[in-house]
N, C-alpha and C positions, 0 to 999 in steps of 0.2 A: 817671233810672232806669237800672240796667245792664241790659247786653247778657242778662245771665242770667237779673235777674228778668222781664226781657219774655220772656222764653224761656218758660220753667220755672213763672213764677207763685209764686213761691216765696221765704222770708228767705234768699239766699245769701250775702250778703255786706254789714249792713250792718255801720259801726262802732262797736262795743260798749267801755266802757271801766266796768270795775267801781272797789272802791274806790279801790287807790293802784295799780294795773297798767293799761300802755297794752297796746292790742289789736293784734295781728299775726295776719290769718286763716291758718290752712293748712287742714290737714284737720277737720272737724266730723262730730260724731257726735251723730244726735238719737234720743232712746227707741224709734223703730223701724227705726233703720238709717243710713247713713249721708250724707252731704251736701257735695260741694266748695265753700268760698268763694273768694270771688276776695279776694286778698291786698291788705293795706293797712294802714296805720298811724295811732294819734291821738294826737291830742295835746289838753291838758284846761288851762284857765285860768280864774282864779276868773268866777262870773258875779255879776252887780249882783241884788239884791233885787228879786227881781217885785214888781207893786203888788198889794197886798192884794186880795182879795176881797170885794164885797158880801155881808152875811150876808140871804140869802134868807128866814130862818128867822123875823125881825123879833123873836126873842127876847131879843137882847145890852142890856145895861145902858148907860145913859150914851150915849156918842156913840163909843165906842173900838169898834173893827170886828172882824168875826169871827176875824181873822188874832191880834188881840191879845189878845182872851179864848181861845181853845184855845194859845195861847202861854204863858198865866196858867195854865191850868188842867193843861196836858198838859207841858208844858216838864221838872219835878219829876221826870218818869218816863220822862225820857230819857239815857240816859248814853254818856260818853265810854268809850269800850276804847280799850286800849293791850296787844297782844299782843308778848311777846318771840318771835320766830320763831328757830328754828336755822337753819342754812345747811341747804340742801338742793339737790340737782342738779335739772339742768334738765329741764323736762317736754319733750319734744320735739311732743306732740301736744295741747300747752295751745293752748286756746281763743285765751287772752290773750297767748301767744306767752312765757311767763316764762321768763328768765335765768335762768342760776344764782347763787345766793343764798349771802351771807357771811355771813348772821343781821341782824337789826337789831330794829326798834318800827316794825308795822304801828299802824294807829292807824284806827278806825270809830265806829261809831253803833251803840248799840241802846234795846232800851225794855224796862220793867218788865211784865212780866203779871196778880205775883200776889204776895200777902205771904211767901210764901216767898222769895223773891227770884229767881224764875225771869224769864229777860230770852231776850229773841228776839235775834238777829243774822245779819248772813251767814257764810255757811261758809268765805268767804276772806276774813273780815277774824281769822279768827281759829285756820285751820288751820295745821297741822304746828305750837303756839305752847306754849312750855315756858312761860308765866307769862303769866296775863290779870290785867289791870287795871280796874278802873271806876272813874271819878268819875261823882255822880249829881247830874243839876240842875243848879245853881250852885252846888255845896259842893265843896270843895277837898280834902275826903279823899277816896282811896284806897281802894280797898275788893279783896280779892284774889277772885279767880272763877275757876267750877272749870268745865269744857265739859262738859257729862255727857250731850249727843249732838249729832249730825251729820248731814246730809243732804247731802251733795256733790251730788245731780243733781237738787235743788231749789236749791241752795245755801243752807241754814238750819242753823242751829246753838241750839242749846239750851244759855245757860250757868243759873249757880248762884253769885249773889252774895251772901257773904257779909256782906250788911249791918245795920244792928239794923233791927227793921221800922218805925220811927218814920220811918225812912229810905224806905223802899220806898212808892213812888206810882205802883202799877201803872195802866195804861191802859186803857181798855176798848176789846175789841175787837166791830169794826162787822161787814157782811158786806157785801164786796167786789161780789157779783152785782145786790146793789141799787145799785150805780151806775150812771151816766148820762156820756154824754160832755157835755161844758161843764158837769158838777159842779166846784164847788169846792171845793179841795186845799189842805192845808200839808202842809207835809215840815220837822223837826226834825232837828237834827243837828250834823257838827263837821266842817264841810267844809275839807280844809286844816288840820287840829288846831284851826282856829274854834269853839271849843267854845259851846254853845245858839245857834245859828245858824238862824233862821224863813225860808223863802222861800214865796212860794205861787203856785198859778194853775191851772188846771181839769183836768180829766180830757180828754185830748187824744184816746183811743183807746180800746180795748177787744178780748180776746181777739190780743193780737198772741203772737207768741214769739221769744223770746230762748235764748243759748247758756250754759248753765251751765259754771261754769270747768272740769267734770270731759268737759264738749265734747256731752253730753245736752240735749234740749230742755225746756223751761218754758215752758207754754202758758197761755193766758186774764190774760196777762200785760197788768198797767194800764198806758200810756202816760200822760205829764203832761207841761206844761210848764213846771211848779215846778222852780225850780234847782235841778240837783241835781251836784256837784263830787264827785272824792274824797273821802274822810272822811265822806260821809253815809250810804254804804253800812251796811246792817244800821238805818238809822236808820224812822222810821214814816213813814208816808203817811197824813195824817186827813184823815177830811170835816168838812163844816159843823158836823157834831154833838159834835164832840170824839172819834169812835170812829176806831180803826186799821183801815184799808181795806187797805195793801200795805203793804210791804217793800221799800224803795227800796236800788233793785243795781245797777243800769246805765246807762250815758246813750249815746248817741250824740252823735259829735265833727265828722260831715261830712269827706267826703273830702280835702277841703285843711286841715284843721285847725280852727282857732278857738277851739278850747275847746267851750263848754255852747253847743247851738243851740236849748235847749230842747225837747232830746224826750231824756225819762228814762223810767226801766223800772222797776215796782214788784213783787213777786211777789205775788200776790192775796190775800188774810187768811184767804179760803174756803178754798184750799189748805193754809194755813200750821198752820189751827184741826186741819185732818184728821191732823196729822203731831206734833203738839202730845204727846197721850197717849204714843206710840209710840217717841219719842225721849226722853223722861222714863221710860222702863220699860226699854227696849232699847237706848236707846243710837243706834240707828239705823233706816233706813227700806228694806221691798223697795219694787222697784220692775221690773214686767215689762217681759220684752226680746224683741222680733221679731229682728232680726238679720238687715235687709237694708238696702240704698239703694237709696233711689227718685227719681226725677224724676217733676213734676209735670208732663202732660199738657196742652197748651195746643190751643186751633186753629192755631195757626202752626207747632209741634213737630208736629202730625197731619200737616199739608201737609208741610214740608219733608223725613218720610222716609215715608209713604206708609203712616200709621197704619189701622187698621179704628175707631178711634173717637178721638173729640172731647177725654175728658176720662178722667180715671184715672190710677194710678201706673204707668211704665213702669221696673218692679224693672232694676235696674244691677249688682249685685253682692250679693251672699249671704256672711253671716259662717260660714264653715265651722264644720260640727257645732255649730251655733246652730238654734234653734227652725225657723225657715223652712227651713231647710235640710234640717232633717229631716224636714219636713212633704213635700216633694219642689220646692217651690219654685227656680224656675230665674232664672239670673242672664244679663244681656246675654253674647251670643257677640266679637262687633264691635263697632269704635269708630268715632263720623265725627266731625268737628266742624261745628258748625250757629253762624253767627254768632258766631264765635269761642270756640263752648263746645263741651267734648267730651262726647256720649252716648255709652253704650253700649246695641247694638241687638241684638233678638233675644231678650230676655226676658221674662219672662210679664207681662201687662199688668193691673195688679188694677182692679177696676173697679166691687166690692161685699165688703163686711164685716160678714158674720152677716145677709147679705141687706139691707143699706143701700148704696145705692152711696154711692161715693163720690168726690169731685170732683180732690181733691187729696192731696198728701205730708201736708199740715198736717190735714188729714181723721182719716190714718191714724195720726199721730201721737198725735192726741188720743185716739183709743178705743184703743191702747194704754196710754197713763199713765192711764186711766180704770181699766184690767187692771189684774189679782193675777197674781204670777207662779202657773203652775199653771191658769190662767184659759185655756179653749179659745177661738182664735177659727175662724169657717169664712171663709175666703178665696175669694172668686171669684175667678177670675182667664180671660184670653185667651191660647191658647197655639195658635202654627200656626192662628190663626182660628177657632178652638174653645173654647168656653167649658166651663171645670174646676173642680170645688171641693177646697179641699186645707184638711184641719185644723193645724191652729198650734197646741201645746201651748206656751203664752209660758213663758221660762227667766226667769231672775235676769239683773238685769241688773250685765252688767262693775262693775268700782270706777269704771274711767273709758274711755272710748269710746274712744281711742288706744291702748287696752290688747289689742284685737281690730281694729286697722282691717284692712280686707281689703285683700289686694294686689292 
């Protein structure tokens, strides 16, 4: 464990690696403000077939196991992309650390919805892409797809395949909330251009978060330890029953490398279902923005600079003429470093939200993305050892969280 999450309590820094991009942290921006990672790199290598799953449900036919009937039955309604990307310059404050680009053939997973040929996928297996591809199933045609929206700070994308509907073998989707940790999982996909590639194996976790490539957080986010490689991005996450539970986006690689160590990232289906309508009509998703950074409160951060309490956000920096800031919200004066991490000290310490305290950054995180921009919150907060309440009218939030990082 780092120096920082023992600190802070907090995701600072693990290693995230989406479809076909390795991860280099710098700065991180999550829905309510900002976040330092400590810096590092991965690296990603095919992983072996998990073994199957026992079907708990004792309803499969014959003697072939749950892995191989939802393989049978869901397999049809998952397809290959092949996005042409342009060259595009370099993001400086990408999550995943991206180069600059000559163009080429990204290459991901996604799955069918609906007889129209609405298909789910991630947002970076298929932005900035002047020509999307799909094969569907095991069928060797081509089929051209149109993106007809977006979510960058969920990372989800809505395309529109143009295929006959004899063709289309949407999935059904599950809800993500009824899961359990040590439920059983498959994950379908083209890991490595592997085109119908099955891995399986449980639900590892529950409510974790992860770093959207636009540098936002995504919360209630499913943990597995089904393989999951490049190329499976944008691909489904099923349970026992054949329905889609998440959206499998990310894995962690382990600080020395290795490849897959088994802890992959799925974006939750309950999320994906709310955002569904909104990107089919609009094209896109709001999404409210506090516009601070916070460090998460620990007993050991109380003790080592001489806190008035235990647990809370101690705000670090304020996005000028952003929500908070308006609100009158104040940001750290001074900097010390504490076990080789730098705070900033002297700014207001929240410590309840709409009269709920709360414990942590990941706290505040969540009843933001829970917000509508326009959506008031009241802040408590501790200021000079005096307890303040300030309202927070939430703004829109940025295109991408490097687009406002504070200085």
């Amino acid at each position: 464990m780092s120096k920082a999450r023992r600190l802070f309590g907090t995701s600072f820094g693990s290693a995230l690696l989406g479809g076909a991009v390795v991860a280099v942290f710098g700065w991180l921006a999550i829905a309510a403000g900002w976040i330092q990672a400590e810096e590092g790199t991965t690296t990603t290598v095919a992983a072996p077939l998990a073994a199957p799953v026992a079907d708990r449900s004792g309803g499969d036919d014959g003697d072939s196991t749950v892995v191989n009937r939802i393989y049978r039955e869901d397999g049809e309604g998952v397809g290959f992309i092949e996005a042409e990307v342009a060259a595009r310059e370099p993001q400086p404050f990408s999550p995943f650390g991206e180069p600059e680009s000559e163009g080429g053939t990204a290459t991901g997973s996604g799955f069918v919805i609906d007889k129209e040929g609405h298909m789910l996928t991630n947002n970076h297996v298929v932005e900035g892409a002047e020509r999307v591809q799909v094969k569907l199933g095991d069928s060797e045609t081509t089929y051209d797809a149109d993106v007809i929206g977006s979510d960058p700070a969920m990372d989800l994308a809505l395309l529109e395949v143009e295929a006959p509907t004899d063709q289309l073998h949407p999935l059904r989707l599950g809800r993500s909330a009824e899961m359990e940790v040590g439920d059983p999982v498959v994950a379908i996909g083209n890991p490595f251009g592997l085109d119908r590639t099955v891995t399986s194996g449980i639900v590892s976790a529950l409510q974790r978060q992860i770093q959207a490539p636009d540098g936002f957080s995504i919360t209630d986010v499913i943990q597995t330890d089904a393989a999951i490689n490049p190329g499976n991005s944008g691909g489904p996450l099923i349970n026992a029953g054949g329905e889609v539970i998440g959206i499998n986006s990310q894995i962690a690689t382990g600080g020395g490398g290795g490849g897959n160590v088994g802890i992959g990232f799925a974006i939750p289906i309950d999320t994906v279902r709310a955002e569904i309508q909104q990107l089919e009509t609009d094209g896109e998703v709001e999404h409210a923005f506090l516009g601070i950074s916070g460090a998460t409160i620990t007993p050991d951060l109380a003790r080592a600079v001489n806190l008035p309490v235990q647990q809370g956000v101690l705000v670090q920096s304020v996005v000028e003429d952003g929500p908070a800031d308006e609100a009158g919200i104040e940001a750290g004066s001074s900097s010390a470093t504490i076990d080789g991490v730098q705070v900033r000290l002297g700014g207001d310490i929240i410590t309840a939200v709409d009269g709920k305290k709360v414990a942590d950054m990941d706290e505040v995180v969540e009843l933001v993305n829970e917000a509508e921009p326009g959506d008031e919150l009241e802040l408590t907060v501790l200021r000079a050892g005096e307890s303040e309440s300030a309202t927070v009218k939430l703004g829109d939030r940025p295109d991408a969280a490097g687009g406002q990082r504070p200085e």
